[in-house]
C-alpha positions, 0 to 999 in steps of 0.5 A: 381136422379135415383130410388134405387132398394130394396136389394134382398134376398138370400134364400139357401138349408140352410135357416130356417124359424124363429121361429115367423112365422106363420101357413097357411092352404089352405081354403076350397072350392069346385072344379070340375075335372077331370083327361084327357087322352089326350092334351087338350086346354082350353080358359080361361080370361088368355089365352089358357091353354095347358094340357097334359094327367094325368093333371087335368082340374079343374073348381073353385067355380067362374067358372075358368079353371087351369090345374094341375098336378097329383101329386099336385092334389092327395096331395092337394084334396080329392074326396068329395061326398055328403051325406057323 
């Protein structure tokens, strides 16, 4: 007896999603970035992280590193300064 893989979904340009679904917002948390000039490494639980200049560096709030790019950066966070 051999085991039955679940039918797959097709999504096309085409599809909608239904009406009934329901609406997400990121949580708030603070990061720490910054924007890098130059390619860099960074060793994290994951592996080695490559990042290329105009990526962001980002530390989260449990002490993780990730690289992002700056166009999901800037439409993702904006600067927080204390005592605003």
């Amino acid at each position: 007896m051999g085991i039955t893989a679940a039918p797959s979904l097709r999504i096309d340009k085409n599809f909608k999603l239904p009406a009934r679904t329901k609406m997400y917002v990121r949580k708030p948390y603070p990061i720490r970035a910054i924007r890098m000039d130059i390619v860099f490494e960074i060793e994290t639980s994951k592996g080695t992280l490559i990042g290329m200049p105009g990526e962001y560096l980002i530390q989260n709030s449990k002490g993780e590193y990730r690289t992002l790019s700056a166009k999901i950066f800037e439409d993702t966070y904006e600067e927080f300064r204390i005592g605003r």
